[in-house]
KEMARDREN-31854 format. One record per residue (C-alpha): residue in three letters; x negated, y, z. Coordinates in steps of 0.1 Angstrom, whole numbers, plus 5000, padded with zeros to 4 digits. Each point is the difference from the previous one (the first is absolute). Layout:
! KEMARDREN-31854
residu	xx	yy	zz
ALA	X	Y	Z
...
//
This chain:
! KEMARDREN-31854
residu	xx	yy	zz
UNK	6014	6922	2105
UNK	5027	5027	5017
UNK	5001	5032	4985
UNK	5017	5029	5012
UNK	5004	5028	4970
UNK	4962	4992	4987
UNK	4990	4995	5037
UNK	4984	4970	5011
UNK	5018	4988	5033
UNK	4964	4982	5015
UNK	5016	4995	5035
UNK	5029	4983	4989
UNK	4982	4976	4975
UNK	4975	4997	5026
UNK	5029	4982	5022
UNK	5011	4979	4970
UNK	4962	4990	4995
UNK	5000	4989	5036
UNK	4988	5030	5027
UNK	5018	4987	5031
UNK	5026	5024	5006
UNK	5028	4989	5019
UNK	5034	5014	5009
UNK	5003	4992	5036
UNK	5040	5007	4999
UNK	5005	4968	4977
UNK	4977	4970	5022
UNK	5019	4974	4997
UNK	4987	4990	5035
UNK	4981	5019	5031
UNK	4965	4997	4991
UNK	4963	5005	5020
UNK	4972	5006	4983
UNK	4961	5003	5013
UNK	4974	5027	4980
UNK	4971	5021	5011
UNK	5016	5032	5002
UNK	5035	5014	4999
UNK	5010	5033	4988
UNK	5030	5016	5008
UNK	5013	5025	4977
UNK	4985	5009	4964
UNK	4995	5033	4998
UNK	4972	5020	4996
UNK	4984	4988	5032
UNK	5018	4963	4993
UNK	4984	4998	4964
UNK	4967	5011	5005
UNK	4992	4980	5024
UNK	5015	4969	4986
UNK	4975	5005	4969
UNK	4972	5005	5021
UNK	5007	4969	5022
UNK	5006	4974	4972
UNK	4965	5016	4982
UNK	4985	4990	5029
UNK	5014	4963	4997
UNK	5026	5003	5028
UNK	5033	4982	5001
UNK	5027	5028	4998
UNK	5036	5002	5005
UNK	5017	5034	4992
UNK	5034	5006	5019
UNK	5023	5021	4981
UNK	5033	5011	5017
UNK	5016	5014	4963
UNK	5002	4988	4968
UNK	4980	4993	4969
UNK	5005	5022	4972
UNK	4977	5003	4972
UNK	4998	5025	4968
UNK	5030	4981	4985
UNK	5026	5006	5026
UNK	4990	5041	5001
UNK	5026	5020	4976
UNK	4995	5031	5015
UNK	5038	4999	5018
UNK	4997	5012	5031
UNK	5030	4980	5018
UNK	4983	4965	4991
UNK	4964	5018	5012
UNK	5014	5013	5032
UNK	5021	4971	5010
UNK	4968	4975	4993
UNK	4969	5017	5004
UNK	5003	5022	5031
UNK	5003	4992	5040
UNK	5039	5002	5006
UNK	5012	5005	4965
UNK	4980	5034	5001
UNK	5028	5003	5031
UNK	4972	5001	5025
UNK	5003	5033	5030
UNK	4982	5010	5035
UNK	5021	4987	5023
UNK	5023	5028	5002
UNK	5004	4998	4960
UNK	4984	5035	5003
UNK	4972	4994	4977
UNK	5003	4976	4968
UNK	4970	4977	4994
UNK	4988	4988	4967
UNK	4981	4970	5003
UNK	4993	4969	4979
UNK	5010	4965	5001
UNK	4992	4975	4974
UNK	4967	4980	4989
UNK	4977	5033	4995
UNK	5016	5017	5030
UNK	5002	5039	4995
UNK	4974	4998	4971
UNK	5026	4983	4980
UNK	5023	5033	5007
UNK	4977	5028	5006
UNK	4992	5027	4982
UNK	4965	4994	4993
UNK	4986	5032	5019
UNK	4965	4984	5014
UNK	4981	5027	5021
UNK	4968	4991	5021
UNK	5002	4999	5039
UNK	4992	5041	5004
UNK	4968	5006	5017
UNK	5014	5012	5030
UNK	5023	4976	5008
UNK	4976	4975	5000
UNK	4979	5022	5027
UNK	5034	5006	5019
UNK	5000	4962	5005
UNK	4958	4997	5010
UNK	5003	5032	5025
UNK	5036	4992	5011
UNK	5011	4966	4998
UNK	4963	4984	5008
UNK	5005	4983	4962
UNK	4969	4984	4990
UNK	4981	4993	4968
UNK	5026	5022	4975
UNK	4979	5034	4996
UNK	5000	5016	4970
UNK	4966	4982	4988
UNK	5011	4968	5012
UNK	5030	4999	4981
UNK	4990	5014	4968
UNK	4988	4967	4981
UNK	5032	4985	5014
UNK	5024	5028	4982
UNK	4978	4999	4968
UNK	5008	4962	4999
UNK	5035	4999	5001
UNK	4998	5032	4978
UNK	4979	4976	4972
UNK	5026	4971	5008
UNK	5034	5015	4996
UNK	4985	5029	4975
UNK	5007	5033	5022
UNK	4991	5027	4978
UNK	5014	5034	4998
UNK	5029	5002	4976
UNK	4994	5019	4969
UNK	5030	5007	4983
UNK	5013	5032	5001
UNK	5025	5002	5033
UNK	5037	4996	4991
UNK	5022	5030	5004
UNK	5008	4990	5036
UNK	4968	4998	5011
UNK	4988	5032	4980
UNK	5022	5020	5023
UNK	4974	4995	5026
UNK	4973	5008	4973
UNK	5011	5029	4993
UNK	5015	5011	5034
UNK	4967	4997	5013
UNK	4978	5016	4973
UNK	5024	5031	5002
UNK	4992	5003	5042
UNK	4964	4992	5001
UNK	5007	4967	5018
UNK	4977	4966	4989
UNK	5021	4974	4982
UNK	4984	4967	4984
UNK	5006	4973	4981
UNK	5011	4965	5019
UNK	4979	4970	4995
UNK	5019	4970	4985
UNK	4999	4963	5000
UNK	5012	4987	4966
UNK	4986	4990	4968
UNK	5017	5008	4968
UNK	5027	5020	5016
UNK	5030	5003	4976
UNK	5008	5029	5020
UNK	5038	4993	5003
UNK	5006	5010	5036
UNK	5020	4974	5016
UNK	4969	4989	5021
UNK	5022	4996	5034
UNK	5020	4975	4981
UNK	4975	4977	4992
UNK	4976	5003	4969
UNK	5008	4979	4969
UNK	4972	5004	4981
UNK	4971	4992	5028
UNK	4984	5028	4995
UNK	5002	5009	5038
UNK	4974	4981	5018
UNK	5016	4990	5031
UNK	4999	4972	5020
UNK	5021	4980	4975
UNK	4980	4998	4971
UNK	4966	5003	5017
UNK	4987	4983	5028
UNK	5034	4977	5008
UNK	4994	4983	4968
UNK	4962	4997	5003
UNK	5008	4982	5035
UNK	5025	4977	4982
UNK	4973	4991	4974
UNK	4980	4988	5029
UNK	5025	4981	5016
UNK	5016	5021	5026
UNK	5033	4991	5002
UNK	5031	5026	5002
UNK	5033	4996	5019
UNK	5024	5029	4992
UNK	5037	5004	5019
UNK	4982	4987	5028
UNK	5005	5020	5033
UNK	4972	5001	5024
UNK	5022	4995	5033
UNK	4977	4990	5028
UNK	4962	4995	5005
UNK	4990	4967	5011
UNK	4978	5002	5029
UNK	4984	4974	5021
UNK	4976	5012	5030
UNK	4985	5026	4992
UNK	4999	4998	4964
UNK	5025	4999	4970
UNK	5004	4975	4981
UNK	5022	5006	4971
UNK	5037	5021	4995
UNK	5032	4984	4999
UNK	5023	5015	4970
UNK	5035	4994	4986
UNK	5009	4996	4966
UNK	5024	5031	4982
UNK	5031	5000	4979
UNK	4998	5021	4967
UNK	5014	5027	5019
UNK	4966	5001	5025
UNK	5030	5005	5029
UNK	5005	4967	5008
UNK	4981	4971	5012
UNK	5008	4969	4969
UNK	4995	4976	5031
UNK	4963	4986	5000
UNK	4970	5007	5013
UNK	4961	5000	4990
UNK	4973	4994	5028
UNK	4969	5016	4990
UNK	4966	4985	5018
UNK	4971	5017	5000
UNK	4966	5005	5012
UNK	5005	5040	4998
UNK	5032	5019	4998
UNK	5002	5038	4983
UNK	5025	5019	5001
UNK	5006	5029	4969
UNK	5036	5007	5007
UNK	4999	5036	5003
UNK	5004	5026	5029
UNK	5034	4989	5010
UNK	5004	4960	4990
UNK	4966	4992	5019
UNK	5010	5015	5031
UNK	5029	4982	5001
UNK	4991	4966	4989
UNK	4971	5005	5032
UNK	5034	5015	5023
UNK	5020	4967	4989
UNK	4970	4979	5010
UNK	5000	5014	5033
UNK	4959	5000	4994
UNK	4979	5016	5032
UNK	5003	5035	4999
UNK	4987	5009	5036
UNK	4996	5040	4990
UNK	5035	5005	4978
UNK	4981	5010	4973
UNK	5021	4978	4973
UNK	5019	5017	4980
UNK	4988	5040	5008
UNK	4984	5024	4982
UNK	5020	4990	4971
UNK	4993	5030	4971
UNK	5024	5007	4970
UNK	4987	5032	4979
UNK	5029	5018	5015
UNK	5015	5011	4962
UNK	5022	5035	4992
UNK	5011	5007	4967
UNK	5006	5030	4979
UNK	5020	5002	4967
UNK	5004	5021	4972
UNK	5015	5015	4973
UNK	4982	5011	4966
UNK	5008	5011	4968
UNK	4975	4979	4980
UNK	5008	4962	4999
UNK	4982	4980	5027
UNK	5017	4965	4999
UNK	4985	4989	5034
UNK	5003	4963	4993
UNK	4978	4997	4967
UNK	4961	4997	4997
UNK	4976	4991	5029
UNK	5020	5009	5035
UNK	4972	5019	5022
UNK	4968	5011	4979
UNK	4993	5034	5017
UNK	4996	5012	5037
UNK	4990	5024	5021
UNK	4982	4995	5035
UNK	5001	5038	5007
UNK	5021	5001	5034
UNK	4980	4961	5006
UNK	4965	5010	5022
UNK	5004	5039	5000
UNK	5000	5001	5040
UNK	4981	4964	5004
UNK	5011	4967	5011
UNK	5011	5013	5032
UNK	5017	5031	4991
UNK	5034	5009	4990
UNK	5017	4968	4978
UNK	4989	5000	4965
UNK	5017	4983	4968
UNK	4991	4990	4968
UNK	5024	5015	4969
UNK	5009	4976	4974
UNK	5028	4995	4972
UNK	5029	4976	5007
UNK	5013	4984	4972
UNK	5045	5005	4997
UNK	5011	4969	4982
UNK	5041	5002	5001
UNK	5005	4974	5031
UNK	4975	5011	5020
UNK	5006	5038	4994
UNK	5031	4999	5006
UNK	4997	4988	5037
UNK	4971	5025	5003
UNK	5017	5029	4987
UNK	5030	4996	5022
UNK	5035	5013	5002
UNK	5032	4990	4989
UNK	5028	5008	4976
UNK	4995	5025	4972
UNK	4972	5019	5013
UNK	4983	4962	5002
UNK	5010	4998	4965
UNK	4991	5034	4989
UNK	4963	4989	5010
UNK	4999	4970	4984
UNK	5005	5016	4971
UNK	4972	5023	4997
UNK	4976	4966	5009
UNK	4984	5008	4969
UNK	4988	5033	5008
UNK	4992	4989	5034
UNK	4968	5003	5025
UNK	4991	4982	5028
UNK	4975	5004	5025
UNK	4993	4981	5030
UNK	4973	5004	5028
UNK	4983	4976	5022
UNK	4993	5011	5036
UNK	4966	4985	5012
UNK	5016	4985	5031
UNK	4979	4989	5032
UNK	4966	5023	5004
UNK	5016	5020	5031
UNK	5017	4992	5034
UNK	5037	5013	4992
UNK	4998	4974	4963
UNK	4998	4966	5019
UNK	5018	4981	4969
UNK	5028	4978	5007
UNK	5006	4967	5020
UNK	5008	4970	4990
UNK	5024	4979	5015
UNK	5029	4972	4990
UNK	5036	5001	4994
UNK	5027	4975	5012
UNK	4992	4980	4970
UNK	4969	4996	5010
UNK	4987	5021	4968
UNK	4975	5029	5005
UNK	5009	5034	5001
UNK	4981	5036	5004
UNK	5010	5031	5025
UNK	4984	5028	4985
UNK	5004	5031	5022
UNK	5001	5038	4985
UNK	4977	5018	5021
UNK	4987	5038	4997
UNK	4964	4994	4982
UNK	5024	4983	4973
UNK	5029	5024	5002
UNK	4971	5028	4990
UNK	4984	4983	4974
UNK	5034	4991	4983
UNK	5007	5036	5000
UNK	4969	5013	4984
UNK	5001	4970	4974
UNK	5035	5010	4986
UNK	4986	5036	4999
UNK	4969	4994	4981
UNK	5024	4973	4975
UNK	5025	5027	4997
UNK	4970	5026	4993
UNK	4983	4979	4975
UNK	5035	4993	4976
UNK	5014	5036	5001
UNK	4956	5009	4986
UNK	5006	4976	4972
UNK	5033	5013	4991
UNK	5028	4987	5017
UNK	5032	5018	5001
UNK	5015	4979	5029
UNK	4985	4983	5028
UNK	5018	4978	5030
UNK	4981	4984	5026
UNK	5011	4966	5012
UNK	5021	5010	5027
UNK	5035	5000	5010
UNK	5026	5027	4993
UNK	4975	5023	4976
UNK	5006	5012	4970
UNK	4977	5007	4970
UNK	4979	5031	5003
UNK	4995	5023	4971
UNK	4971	5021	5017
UNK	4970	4988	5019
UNK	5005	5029	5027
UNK	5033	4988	5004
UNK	4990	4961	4999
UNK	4970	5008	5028
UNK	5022	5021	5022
UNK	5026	4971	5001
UNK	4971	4975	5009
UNK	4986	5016	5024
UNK	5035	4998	5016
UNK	5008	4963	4995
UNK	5004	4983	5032
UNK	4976	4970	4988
UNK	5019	4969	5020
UNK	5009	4962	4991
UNK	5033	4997	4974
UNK	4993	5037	4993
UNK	4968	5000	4982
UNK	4997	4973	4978
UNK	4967	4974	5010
UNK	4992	4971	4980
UNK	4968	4982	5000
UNK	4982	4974	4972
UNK	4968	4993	5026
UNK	5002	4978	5028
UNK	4967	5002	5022
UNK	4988	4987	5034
UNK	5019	4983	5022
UNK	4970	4975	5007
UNK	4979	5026	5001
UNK	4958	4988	5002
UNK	4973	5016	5024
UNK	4978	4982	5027
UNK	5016	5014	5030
UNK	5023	4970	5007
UNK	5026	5025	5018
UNK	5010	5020	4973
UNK	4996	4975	4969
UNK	5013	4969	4988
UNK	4975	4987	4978
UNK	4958	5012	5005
UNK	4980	5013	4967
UNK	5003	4966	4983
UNK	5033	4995	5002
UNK	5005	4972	5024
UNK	5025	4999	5024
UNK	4985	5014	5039
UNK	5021	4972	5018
UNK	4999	4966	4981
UNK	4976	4985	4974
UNK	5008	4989	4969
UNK	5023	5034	4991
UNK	4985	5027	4976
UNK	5022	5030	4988
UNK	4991	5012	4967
UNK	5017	5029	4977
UNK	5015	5034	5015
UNK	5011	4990	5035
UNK	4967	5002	5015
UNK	4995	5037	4992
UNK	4998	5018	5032
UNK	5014	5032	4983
UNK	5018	5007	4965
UNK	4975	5004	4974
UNK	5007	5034	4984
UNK	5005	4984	4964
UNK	5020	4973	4985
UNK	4985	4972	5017
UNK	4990	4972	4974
UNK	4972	5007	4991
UNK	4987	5002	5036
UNK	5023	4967	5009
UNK	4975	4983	4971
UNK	4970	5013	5012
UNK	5001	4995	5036
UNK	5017	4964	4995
UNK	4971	4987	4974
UNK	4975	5012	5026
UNK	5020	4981	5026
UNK	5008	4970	4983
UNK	4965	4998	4985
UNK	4986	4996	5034
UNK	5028	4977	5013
UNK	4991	4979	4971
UNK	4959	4996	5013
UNK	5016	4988	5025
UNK	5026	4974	4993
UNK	4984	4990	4966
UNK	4990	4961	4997
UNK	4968	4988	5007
UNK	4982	4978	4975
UNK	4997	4963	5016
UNK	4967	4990	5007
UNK	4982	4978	4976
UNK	4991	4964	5009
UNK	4964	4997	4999
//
């Protein structure tokens, strides 16, 4: 048995006992394999439909382009988390490098690294999509059994702990203006409440893709390639066939120089807004409309930091436990952008990159971490004309890149997010606040702080954008001109193909998007499964 400070390391021993988890990076030879299904990526659209396929008695393969790490290998150091666990080292940009993009990339995908937020698709995003994309089948009623599965499954409950001091700010910000605030649902189950959840959680209290439905799937006999890249879809006619991948180094840069051919009676892809694109661009699949690769939605993020008196030690206890959705629906769907407030946890590496500067004033805020706040908000990207998302496309190496343009819906709404941030810290006591953008200093006084905002010139490499939620790209509707995939999932242009997690949202969500990734997916990949599922052999008579 492998323990890990009291904690029982299931996944690993699970390996030793025999799950079929292979590093593709050290084949000693190019290999082809056959199976039912094959699932590329293992995230939260990756993993739940891997456990839902292999309940169903299907043959699965699951396609992971990072590594496997388990609860032993997670000591809440965030160079070794960063390097291993994230797209790019956590080094992935836009295009222009304007916009930083947090996104997973190991077995469990981003659940592995999230933060455990997990909202429900809101209401009227779900009718945007009915009214405005010609989505079918995901109204509020229709998808309500679906969220309170995966909310049964992976334990989504609101958390109950008191808020941490980084969190309270938004509390108590609120509470002192009159503006709503509530508590975020979690998924984890015996939380130690240690606040490294971005690097991996080593007690397995976080239920995410990792400890939940990827090892069910293994139970069963699915069986798990990891520093395997997805290069090319194998297509024959007008069906595919099976994906063509290449085995990784250690360092997940470099091809070690073999290859796995995967087989399969069904291929789905759960690589995320930005890899699935591009593994469809690189296999030069029919895309007769251009609609590959658009209407790619990040949660445009701003930032706001502050200074308190009080201790707030932003990197212990649970990182995001309160919100606010007051600026979210106030003029609709359609109206002015809105964005969700949340906390943003500061561990030492990751604020220092956020916080910026240089020098001794760089050093001068590093050292008052401890008593700093940060807020972040996420700009519900994609309900009106001038928020079109970003576009996918692929760089000379033939790896897949976003252009994300700044245009003026977004330029307002960052502006009135990094006003009502700022106004929420100086109500629950700050003494200096500084907006994430370039050249400011910390304001002492809110009139000063708004009048300076309201003066920013809100532009790329000025004001600081980063983003944690990668949505669309292979966005879903009937109308074969302005989708890729219809209401199921399935690919318009070639059988065979189903896309399943985030990328087939036709707008952002409005939330962190898990939860709705697991909901629509287990809908999706239930009914995929009536219809691939083996059919009991007649009996002789």
């Amino acid at each position: 048995m492998i323990e890990v400070r009291g904690i029982h390391d299931f996944f690993a021993e699970g390996v030793q006992g025999g799950w079929k988890a292979h590093n593709a990076g050290q084949l000693k030879s190019n290999q082809a394999i056959e199976c039912d299904v094959v699932i590329i990526g293992t995230g939260a659209g990756g993993g739940t439909t891997a456990e839902i396929l292999t309940q169903a008695g299907l043959d699965v393969v699951l396609i992971e382009e990072g590594p496997l790490r388990t609860s032993q290998d997670f000591k809440l150091d965030e160079r070794a988390a960063y390097r291993d666990l994230y797209q790019e080292g956590a080094g992935r940009t836009s295009k222009d490098g304007s916009m930083t993009i947090l996104q997973g990339r190991a077995v469990g995908g981003s659940t592995a690294v999230n933060w455990t937020s997990s909202f429900r698709t809101p209401p009227l995003t779900l009718r945007h999509w009915a009214d405005v994309h010609g989505v079918q089948g995901m109204s509020v009623e229709e998808m309500a059994p679906w969220f309170e599965r995966m909310e049964k499954r992976l334990n989504i409950a609101p958390w109950k702990v008191a808020p941490n001091a980084n969190n309270n700010v938004i509390k108590t910000g609120c509470e002192k203006l009159g503006w709503k605030w509530e508590s975020i649902p979690r998924n984890v189950t015996g939380c130690w409440n240690l606040g490294y959840c971005g690097m991996g959680c080593p007690t397995n209290a976080k239920q995410s893709m990792l400890v939940t439905t990827i090892p069910e799937a293994l139970r069963r006999g699915a069986r798990l390639y990891y520093r395997a890249r997805a290069e090319k879809l194998l297509v024959e006619g007008k069906r595919v066939t099976g994906v063509y991948c290449v085995g990784m180094k250690e360092d997940g840069v470099f091809p070690a120089g073999v290859t796995l051919t995967v087989r399969a009676r069904h291929v789905v892809m759960s690589g995320g807004g930005i890899n699935n694109p591009g593994l469809l661009l690189r296999s030069d699949v029919p895309d007769p409309h251009r609609t590959i690769g658009k209407r790619t939605f990040l949660h445009p993020v701003s930032a706001v930091f502050a200074h308190f008196d009080e201790t707030i030690k932003p990197w212990a206890g649970a990182p995001q436990s309160t919100y606010s959705d007051y600026f979210q629906w106030k003029d609709g769907a359609t109206g002015p952008l809105g964005f969700k407030i949340e906390a943003i946890p500061l561990h030492p590496g990751l604020a220092s990159g956020l916080i910026g500067g240089h020098g001794q004033a760089h050093a001068n805020d590093m050292s008052l971490l401890e008593n700093t706040n940060g807020l972040i908000a996420l700009l519900r990207d994609g309900f009106v004309e001038d928020s079109p998302g970003g576009t996918v496309s692929l760089r000379d190496d033939n790896m897949p890149t976003v252009d994300y343009p700044l245009t003026d819906a977004l330029r307002d709404g960052l502006r009135r997010s990094f006003l009502a941030m700022a106004e929420i810290q100086f109500a629950a006591g700050a003494r200096a606040v500084r907006p994430k953008q370039l050249n400011v200093p910390y304001y002492t006084k809110w009139s000063e702080c708004q009048t300076a905002i309201n003066s920013f010139p809100i532009e790329k490499f000025q004001t600081g954008l980063g983003s944690a939620h990668v949505m669309g790209g292979c966005a879903m509707g009937e109308d074969v001109k302005a989708s890729v995939v219809d209401s199921h999932g399935r690919f318009h242009h070639l059988e065979g193909l189903s896309v399943l997690d985030g990328s087939i949202f036709p707008t952002s969500i409005g939330a962190n998007p898990q939860l709705s990734i697991y909901g629509v997916t287990s809908r999706l990949a239930t009914l995929l499964a009536e219809r691939l599922k083996p059919r009991p052999e007649p009996q002789k008579v």
